[in-house]
PyMOL Python script that loads the backbone (N, CA, C, O; Angstrom):
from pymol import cmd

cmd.read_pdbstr("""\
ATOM      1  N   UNK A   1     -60.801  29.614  69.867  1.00  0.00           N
ATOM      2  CA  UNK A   1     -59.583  30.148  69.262  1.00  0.00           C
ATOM      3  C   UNK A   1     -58.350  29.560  69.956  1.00  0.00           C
ATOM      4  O   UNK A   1     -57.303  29.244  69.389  1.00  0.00           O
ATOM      5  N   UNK A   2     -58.706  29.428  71.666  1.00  0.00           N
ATOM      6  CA  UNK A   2     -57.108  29.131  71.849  1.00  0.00           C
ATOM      7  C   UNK A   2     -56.941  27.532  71.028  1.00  0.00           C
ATOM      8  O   UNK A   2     -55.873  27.093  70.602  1.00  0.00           O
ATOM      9  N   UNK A   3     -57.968  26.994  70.965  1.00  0.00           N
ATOM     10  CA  UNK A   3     -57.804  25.090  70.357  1.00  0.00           C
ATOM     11  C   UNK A   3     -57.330  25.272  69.328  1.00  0.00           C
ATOM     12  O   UNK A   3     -56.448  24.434  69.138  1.00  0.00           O
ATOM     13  N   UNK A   4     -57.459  26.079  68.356  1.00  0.00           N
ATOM     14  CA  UNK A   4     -56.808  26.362  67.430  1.00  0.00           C
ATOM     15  C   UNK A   4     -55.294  26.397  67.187  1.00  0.00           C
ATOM     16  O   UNK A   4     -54.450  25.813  66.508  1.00  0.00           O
ATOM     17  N   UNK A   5     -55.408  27.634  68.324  1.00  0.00           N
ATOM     18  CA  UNK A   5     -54.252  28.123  68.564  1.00  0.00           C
ATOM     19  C   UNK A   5     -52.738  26.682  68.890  1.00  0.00           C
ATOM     20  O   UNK A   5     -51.659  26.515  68.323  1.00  0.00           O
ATOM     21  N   UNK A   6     -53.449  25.906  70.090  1.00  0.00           N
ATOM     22  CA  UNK A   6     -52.528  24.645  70.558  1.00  0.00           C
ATOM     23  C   UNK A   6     -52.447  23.667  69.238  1.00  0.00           C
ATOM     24  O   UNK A   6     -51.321  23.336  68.866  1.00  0.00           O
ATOM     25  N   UNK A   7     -53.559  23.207  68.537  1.00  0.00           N
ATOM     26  CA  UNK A   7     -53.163  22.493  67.410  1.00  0.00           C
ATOM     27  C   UNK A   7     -52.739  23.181  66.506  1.00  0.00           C
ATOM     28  O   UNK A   7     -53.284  22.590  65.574  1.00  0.00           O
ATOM     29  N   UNK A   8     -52.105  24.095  65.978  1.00  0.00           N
ATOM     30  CA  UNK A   8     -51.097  24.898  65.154  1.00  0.00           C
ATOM     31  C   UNK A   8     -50.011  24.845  65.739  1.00  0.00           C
ATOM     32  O   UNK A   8     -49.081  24.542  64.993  1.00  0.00           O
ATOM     33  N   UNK A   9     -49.665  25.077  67.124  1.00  0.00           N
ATOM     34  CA  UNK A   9     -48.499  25.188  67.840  1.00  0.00           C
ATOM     35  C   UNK A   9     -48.077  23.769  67.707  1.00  0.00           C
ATOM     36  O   UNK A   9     -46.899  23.614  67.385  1.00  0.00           O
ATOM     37  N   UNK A  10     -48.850  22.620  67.903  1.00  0.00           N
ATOM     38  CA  UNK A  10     -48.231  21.331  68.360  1.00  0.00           C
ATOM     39  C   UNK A  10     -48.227  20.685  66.653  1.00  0.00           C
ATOM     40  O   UNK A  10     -47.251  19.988  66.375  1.00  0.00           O
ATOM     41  N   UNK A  11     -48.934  20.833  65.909  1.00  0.00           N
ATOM     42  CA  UNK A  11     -48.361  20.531  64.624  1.00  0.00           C
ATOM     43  C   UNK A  11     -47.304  21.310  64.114  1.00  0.00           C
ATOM     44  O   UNK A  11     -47.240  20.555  63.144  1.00  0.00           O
ATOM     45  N   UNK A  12     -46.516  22.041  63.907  1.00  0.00           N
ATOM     46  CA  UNK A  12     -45.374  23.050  63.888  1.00  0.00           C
ATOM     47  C   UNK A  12     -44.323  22.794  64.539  1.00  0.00           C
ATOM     48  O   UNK A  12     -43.216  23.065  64.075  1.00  0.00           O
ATOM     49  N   UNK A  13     -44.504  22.175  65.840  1.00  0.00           N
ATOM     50  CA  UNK A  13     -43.811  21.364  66.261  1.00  0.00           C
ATOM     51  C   UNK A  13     -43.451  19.824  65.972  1.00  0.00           C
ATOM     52  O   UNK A  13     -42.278  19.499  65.788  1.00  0.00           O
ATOM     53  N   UNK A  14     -44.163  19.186  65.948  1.00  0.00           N
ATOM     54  CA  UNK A  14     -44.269  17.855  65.253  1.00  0.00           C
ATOM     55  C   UNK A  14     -43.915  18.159  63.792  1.00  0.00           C
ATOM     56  O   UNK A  14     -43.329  17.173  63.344  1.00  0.00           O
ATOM     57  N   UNK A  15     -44.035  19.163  62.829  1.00  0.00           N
ATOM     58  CA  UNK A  15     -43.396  19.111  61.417  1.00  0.00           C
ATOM     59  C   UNK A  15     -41.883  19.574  61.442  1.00  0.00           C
ATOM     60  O   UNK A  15     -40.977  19.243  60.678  1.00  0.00           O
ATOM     61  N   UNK A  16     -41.854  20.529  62.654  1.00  0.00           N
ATOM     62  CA  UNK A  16     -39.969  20.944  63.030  1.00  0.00           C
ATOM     63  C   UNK A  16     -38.940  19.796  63.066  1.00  0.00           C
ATOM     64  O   UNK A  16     -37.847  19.669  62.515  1.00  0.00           O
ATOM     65  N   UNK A  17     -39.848  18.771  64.130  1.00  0.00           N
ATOM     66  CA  UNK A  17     -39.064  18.000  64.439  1.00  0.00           C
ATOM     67  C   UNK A  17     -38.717  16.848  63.148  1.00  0.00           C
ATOM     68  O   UNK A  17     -37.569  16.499  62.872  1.00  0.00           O
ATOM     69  N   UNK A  18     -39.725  16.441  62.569  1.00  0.00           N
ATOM     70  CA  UNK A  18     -39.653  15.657  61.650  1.00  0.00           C
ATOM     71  C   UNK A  18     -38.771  15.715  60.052  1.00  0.00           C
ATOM     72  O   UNK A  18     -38.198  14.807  59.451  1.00  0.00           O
ATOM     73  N   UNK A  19     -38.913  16.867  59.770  1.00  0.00           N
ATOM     74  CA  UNK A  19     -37.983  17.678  58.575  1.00  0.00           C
ATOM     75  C   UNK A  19     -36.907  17.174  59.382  1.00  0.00           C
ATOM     76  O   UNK A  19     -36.717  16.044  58.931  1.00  0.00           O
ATOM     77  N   UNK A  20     -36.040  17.383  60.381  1.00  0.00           N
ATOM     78  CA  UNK A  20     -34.500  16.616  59.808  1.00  0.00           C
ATOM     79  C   UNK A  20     -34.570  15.393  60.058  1.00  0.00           C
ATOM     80  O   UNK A  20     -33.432  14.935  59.950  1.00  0.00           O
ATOM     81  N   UNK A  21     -35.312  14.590  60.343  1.00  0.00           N
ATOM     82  CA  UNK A  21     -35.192  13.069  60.317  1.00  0.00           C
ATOM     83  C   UNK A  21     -35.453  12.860  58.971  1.00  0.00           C
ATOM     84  O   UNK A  21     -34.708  12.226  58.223  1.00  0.00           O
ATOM     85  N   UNK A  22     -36.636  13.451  58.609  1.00  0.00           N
ATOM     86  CA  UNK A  22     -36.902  12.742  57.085  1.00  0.00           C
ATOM     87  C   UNK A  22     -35.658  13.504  55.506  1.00  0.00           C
ATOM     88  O   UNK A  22     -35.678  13.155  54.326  1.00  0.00           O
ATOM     89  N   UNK A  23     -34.780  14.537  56.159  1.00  0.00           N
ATOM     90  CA  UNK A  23     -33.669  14.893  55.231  1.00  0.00           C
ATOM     91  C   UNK A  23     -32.879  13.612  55.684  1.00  0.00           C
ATOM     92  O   UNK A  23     -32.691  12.773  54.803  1.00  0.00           O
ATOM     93  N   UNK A  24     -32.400  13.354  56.920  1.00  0.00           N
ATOM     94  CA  UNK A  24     -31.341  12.404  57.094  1.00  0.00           C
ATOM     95  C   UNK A  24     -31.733  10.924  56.361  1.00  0.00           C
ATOM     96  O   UNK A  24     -30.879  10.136  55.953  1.00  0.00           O
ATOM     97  N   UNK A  25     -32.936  10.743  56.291  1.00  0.00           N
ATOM     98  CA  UNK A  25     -33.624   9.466  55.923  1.00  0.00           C
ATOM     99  C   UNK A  25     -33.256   9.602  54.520  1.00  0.00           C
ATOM    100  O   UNK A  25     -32.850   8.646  53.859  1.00  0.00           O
ATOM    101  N   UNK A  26     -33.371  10.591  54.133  1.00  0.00           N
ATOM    102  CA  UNK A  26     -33.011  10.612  52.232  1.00  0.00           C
ATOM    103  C   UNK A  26     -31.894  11.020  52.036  1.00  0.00           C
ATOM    104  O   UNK A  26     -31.409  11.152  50.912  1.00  0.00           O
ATOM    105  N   UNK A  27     -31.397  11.245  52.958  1.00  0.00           N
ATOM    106  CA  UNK A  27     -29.761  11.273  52.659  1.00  0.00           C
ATOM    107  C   UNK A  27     -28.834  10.010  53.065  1.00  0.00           C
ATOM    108  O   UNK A  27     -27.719   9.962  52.546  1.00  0.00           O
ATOM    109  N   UNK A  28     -29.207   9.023  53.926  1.00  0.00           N
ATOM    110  CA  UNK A  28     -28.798   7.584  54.229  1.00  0.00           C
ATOM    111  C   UNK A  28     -29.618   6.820  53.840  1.00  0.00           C
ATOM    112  O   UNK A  28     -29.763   5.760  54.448  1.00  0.00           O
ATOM    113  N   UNK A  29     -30.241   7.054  52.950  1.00  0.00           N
ATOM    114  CA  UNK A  29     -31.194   5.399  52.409  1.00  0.00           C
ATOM    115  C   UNK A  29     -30.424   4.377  52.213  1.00  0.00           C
ATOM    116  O   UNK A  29     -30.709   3.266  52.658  1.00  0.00           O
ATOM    117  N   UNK A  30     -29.051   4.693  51.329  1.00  0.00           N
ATOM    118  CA  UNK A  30     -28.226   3.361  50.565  1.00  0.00           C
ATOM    119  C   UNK A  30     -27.578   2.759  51.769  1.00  0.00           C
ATOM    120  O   UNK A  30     -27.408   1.544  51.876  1.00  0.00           O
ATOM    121  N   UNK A  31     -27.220   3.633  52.674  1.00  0.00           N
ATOM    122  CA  UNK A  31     -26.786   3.175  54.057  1.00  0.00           C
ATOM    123  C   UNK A  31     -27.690   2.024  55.180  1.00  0.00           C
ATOM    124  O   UNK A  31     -27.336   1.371  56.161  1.00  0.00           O
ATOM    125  N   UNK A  32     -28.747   2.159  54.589  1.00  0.00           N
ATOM    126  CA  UNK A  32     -29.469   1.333  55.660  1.00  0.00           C
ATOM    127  C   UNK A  32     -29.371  -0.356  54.674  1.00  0.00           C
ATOM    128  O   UNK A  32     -29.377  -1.455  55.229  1.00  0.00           O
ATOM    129  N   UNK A  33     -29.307  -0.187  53.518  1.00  0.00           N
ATOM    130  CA  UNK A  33     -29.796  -1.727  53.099  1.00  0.00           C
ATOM    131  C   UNK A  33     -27.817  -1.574  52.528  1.00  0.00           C
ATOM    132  O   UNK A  33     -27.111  -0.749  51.947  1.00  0.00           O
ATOM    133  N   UNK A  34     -27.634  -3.249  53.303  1.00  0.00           N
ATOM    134  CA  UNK A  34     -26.298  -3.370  53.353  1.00  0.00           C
ATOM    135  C   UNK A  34     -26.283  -4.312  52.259  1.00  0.00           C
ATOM    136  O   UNK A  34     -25.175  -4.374  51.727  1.00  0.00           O
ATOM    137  N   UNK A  35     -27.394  -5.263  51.620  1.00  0.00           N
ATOM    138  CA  UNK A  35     -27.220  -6.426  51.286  1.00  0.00           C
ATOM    139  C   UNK A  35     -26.544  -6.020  49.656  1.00  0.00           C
ATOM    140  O   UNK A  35     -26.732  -6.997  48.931  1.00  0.00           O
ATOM    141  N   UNK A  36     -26.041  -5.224  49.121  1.00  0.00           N
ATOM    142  CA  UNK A  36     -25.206  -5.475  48.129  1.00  0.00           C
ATOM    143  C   UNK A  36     -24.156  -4.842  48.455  1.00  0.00           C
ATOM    144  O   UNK A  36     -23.641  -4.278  47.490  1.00  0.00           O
ATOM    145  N   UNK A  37     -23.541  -4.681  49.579  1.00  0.00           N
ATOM    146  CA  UNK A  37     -21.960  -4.391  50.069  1.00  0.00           C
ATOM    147  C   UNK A  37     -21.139  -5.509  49.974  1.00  0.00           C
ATOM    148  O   UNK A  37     -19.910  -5.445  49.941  1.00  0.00           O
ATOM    149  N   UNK A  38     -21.805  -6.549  49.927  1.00  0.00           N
ATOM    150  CA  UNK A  38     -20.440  -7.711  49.557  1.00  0.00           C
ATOM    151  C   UNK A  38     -20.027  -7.571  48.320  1.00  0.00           C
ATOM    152  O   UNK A  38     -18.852  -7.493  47.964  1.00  0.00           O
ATOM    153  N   UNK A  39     -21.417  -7.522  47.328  1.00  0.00           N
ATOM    154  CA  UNK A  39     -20.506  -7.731  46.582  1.00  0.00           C
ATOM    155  C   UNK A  39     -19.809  -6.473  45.889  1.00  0.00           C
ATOM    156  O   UNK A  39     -18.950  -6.638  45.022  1.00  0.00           O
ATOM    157  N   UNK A  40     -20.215  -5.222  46.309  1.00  0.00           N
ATOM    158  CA  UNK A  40     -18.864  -4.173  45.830  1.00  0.00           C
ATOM    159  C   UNK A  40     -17.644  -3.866  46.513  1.00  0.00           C
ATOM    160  O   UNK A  40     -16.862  -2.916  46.540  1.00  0.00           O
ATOM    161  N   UNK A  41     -17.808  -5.695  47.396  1.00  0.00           N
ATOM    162  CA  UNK A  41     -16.417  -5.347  48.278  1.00  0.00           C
ATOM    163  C   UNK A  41     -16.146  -3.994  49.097  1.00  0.00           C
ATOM    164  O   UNK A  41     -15.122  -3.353  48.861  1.00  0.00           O
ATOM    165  N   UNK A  42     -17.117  -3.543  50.111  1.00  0.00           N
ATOM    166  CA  UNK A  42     -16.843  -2.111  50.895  1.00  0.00           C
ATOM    167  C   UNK A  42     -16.099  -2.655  52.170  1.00  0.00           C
ATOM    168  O   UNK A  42     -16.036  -1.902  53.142  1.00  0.00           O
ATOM    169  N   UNK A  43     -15.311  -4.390  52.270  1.00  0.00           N
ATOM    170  CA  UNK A  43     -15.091  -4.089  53.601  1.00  0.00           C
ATOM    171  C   UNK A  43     -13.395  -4.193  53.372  1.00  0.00           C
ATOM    172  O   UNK A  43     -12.770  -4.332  52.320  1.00  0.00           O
ATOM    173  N   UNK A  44     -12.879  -4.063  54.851  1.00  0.00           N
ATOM    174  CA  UNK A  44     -11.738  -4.010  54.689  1.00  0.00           C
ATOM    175  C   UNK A  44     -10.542  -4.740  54.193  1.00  0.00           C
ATOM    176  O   UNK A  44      -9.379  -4.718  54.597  1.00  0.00           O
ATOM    177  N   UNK A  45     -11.290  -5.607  52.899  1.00  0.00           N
ATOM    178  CA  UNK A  45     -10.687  -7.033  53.091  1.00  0.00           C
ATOM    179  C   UNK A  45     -10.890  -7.042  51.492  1.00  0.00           C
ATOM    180  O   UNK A  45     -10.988  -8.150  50.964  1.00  0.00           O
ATOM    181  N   UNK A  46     -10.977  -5.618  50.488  1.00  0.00           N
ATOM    182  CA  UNK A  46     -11.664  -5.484  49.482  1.00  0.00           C
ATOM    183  C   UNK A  46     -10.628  -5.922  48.123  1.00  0.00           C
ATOM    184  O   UNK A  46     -10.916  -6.344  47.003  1.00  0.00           O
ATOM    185  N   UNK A  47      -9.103  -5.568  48.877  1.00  0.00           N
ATOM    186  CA  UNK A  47      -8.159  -5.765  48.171  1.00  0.00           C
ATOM    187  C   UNK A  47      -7.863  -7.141  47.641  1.00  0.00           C
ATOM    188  O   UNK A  47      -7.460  -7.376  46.502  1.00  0.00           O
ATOM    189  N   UNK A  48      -8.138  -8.150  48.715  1.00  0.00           N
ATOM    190  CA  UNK A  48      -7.831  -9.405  48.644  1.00  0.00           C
ATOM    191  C   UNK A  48      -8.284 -10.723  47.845  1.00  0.00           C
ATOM    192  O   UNK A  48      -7.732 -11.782  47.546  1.00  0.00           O
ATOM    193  N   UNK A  49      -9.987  -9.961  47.573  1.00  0.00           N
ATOM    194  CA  UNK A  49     -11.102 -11.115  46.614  1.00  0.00           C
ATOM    195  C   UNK A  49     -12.129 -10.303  46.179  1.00  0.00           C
ATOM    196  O   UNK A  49     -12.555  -9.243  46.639  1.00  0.00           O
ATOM    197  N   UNK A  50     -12.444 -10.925  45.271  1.00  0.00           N
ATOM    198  CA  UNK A  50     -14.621 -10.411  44.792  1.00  0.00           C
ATOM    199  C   UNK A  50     -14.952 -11.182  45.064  1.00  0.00           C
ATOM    200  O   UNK A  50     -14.436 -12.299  45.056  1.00  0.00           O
ATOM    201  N   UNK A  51     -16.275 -10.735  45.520  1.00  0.00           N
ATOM    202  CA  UNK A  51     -17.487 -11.513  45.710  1.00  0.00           C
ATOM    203  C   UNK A  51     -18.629 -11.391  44.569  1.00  0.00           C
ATOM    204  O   UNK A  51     -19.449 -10.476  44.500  1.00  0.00           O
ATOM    205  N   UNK A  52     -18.545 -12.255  43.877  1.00  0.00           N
ATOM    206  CA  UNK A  52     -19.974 -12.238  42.978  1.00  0.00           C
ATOM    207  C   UNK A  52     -20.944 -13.122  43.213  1.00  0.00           C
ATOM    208  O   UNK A  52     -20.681 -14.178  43.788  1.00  0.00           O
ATOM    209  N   UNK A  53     -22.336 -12.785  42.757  1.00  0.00           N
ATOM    210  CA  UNK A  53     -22.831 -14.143  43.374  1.00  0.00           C
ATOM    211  C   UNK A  53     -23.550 -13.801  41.844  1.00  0.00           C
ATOM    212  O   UNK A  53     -23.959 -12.775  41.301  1.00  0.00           O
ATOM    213  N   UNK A  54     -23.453 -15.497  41.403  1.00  0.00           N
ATOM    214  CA  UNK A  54     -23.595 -15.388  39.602  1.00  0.00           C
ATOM    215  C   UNK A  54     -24.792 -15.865  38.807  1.00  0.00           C
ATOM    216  O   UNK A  54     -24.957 -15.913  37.588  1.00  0.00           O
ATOM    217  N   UNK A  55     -25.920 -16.348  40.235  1.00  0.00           N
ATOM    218  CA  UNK A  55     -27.253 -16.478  39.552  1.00  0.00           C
ATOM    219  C   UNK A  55     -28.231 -15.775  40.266  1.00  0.00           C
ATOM    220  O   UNK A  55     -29.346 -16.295  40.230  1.00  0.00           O
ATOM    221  N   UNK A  56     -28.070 -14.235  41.212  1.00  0.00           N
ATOM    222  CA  UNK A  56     -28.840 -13.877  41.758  1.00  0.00           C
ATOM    223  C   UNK A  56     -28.327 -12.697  42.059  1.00  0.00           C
ATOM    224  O   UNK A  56     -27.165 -12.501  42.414  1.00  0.00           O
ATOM    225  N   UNK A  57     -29.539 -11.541  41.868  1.00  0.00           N
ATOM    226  CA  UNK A  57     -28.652 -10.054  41.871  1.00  0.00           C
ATOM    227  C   UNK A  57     -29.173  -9.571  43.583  1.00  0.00           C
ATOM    228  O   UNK A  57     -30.322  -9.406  43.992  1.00  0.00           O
ATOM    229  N   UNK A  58     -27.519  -9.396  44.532  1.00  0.00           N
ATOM    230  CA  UNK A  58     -27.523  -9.534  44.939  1.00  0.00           C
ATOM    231  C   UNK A  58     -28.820  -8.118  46.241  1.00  0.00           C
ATOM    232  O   UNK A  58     -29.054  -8.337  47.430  1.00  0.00           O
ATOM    233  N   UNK A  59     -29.128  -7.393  45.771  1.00  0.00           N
ATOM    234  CA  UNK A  59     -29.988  -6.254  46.169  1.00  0.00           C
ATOM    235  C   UNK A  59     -31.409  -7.199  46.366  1.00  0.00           C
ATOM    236  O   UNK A  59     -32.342  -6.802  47.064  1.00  0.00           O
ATOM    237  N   UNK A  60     -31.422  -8.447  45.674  1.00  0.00           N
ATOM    238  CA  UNK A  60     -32.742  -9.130  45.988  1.00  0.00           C
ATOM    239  C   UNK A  60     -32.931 -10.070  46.738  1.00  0.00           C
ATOM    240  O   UNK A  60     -34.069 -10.482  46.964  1.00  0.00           O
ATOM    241  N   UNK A  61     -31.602 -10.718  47.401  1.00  0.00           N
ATOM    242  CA  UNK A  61     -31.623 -11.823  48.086  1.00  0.00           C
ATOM    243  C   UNK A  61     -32.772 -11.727  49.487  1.00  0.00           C
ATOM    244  O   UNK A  61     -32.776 -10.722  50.198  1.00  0.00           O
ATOM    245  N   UNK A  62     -33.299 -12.388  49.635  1.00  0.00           N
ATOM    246  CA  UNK A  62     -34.154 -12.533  50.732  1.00  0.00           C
ATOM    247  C   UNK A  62     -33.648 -13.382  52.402  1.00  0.00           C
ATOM    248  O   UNK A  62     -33.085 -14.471  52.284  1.00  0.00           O
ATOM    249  N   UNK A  63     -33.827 -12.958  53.511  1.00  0.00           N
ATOM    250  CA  UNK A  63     -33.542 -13.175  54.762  1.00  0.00           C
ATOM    251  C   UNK A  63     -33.456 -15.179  54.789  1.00  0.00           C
ATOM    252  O   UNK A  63     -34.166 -16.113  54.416  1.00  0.00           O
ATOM    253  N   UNK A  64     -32.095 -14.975  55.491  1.00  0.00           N
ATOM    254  CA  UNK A  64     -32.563 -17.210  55.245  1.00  0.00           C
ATOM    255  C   UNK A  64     -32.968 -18.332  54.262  1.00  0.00           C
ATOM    256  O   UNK A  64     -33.533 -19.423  54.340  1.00  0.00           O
ATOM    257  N   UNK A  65     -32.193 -17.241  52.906  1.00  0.00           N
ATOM    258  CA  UNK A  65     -32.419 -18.378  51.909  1.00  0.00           C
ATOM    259  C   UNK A  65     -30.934 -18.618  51.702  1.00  0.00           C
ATOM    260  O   UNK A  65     -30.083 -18.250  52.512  1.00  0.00           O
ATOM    261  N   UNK A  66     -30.599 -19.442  50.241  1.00  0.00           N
ATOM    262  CA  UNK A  66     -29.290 -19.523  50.189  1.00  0.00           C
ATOM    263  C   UNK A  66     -28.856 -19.745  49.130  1.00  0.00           C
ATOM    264  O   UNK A  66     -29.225 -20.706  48.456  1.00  0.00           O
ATOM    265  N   UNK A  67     -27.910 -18.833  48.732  1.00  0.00           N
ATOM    266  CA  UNK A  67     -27.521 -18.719  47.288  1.00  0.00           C
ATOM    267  C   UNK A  67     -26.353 -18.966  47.191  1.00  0.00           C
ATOM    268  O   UNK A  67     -25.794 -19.287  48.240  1.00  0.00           O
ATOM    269  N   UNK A  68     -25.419 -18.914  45.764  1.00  0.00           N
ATOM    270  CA  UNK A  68     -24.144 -19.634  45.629  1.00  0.00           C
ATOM    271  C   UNK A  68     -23.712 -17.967  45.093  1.00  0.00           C
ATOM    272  O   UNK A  68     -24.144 -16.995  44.473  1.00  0.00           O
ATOM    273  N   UNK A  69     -22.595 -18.461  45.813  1.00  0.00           N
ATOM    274  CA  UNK A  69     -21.157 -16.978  45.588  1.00  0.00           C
ATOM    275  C   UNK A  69     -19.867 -17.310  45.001  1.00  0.00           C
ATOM    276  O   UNK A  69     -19.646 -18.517  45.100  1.00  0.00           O
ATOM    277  N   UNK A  70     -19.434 -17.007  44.732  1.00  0.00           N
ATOM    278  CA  UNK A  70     -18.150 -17.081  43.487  1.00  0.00           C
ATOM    279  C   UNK A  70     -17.218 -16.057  44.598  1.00  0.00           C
ATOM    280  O   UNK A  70     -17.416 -14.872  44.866  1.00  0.00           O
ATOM    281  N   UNK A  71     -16.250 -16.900  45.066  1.00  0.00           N
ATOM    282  CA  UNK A  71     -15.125 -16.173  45.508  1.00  0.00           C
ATOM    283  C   UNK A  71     -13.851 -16.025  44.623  1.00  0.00           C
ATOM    284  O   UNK A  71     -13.117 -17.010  44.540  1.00  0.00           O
ATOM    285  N   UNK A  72     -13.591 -15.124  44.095  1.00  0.00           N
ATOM    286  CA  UNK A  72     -12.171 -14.881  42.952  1.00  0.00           C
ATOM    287  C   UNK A  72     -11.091 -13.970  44.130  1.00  0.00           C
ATOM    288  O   UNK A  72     -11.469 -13.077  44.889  1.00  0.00           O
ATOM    289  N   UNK A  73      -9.458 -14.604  43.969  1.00  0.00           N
ATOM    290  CA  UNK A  73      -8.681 -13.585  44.751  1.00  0.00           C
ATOM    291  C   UNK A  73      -8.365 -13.002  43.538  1.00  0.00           C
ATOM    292  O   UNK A  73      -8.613 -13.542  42.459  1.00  0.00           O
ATOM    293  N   UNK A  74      -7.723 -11.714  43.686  1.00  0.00           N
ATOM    294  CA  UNK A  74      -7.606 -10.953  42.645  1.00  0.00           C
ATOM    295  C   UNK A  74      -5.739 -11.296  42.127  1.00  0.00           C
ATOM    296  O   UNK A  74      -5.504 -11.758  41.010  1.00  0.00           O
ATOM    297  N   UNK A  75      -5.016 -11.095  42.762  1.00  0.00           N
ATOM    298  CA  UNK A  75      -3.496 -11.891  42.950  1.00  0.00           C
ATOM    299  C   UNK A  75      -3.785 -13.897  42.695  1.00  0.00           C
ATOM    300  O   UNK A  75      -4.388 -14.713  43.393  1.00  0.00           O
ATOM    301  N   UNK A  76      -2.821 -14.076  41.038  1.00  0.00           N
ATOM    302  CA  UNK A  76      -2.986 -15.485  41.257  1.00  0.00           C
ATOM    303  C   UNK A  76      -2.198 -15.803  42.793  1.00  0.00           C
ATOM    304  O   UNK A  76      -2.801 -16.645  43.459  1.00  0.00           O
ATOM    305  N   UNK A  77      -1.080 -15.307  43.361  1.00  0.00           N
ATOM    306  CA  UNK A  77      -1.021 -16.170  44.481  1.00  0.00           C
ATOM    307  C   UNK A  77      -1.562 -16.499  45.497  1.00  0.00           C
ATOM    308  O   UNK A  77      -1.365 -17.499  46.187  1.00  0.00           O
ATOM    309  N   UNK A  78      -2.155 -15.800  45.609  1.00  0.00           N
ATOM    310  CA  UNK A  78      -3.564 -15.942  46.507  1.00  0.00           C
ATOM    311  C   UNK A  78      -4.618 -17.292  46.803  1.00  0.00           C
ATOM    312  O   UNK A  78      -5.544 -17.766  46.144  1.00  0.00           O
ATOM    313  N   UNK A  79      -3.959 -17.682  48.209  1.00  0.00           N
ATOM    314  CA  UNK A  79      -5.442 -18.848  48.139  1.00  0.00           C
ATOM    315  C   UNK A  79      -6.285 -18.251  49.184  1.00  0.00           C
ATOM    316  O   UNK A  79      -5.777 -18.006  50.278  1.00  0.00           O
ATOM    317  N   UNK A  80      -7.622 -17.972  48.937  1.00  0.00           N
ATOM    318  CA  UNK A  80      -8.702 -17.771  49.955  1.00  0.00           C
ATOM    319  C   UNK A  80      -9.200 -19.700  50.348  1.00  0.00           C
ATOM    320  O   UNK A  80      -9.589 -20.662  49.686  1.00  0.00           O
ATOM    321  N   UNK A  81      -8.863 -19.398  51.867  1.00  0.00           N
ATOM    322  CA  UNK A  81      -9.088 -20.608  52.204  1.00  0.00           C
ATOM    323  C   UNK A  81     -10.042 -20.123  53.183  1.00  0.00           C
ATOM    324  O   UNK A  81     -10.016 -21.001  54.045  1.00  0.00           O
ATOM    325  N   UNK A  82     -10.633 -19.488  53.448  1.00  0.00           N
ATOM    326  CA  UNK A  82     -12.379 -18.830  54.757  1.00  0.00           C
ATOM    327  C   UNK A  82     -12.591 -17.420  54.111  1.00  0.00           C
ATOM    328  O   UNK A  82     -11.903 -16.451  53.788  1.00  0.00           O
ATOM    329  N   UNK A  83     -14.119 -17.875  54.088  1.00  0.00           N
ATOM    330  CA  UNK A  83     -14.967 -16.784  54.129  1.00  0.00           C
ATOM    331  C   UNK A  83     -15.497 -16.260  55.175  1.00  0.00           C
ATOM    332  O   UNK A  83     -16.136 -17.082  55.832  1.00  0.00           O
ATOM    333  N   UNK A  84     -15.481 -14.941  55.699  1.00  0.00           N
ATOM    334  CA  UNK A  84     -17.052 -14.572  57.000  1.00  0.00           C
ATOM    335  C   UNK A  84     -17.431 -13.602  56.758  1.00  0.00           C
ATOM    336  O   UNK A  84     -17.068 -12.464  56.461  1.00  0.00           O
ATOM    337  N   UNK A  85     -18.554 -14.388  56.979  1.00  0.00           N
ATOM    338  CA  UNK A  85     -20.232 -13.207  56.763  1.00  0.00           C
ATOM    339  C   UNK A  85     -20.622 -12.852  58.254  1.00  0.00           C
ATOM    340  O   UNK A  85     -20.712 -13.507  59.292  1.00  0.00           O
ATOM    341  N   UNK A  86     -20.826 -11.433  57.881  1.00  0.00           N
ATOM    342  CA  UNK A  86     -21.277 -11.221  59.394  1.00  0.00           C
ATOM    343  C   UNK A  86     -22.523 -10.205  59.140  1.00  0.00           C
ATOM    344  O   UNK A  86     -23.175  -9.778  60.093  1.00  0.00           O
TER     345      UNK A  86
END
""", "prot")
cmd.dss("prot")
cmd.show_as("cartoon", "prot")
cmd.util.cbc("prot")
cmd.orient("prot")
C-alpha cells in the first residue's frame, strides 16, 4: 500500500507541475515559430517596407535554403538601400 501510495503522490506531482507548462505551450505556440514575422512586418521597421516573398509561402521555408523576397517601401520616396535579417 505505501508503493502505491508514493506512485500516486509522485505522479500528482509530475501532472501539477506539467499542466502550466503545457497551458503556456498552447498559449505561445505562434510565438515560438518566428519564420512568417517578416513577412507581416512585426518588427520595428514595419512602417517603412513589405516583405513578400512571391514564390514561396513563407511558414514553409526550410533552415539554409534560399529564396527570393520582394522588398516594396510603402512611401514612393523611399529608397530601401539594406536589408537585415537577423
Amino acid at each position: 500500500i505505501r508503493r502505491k501510495n508514493k506512485l500516486f503522490i509522485l505522479a500528482s506531482f509530475l501532472i501539477a507541475l506539467t499542466i502550466p507548462l503545457a497551458v503556456y505551450a498552447i498559449l505561445n505556440i505562434e510565438s515560438l515559430d518566428t519564420r512568417n514575422q517578416a513577412s507581416q512586418g512585426d518588427t520595428g521597421y514595419a512602417s517603412l517596407c513589405t516583405i513578400t516573398f512571391p514564390y514561396v509561402n513563407p511558414e514553409t521555408i526550410a533552415l539554409d535554403k534560399t529564396v527570393q523576397i520582394q522588398v516594396d517601401a510603402l512611401l514612393p520616396e523611399e529608397i530601401i538601400s539594406t536589408v537585415v535579417f537577423s
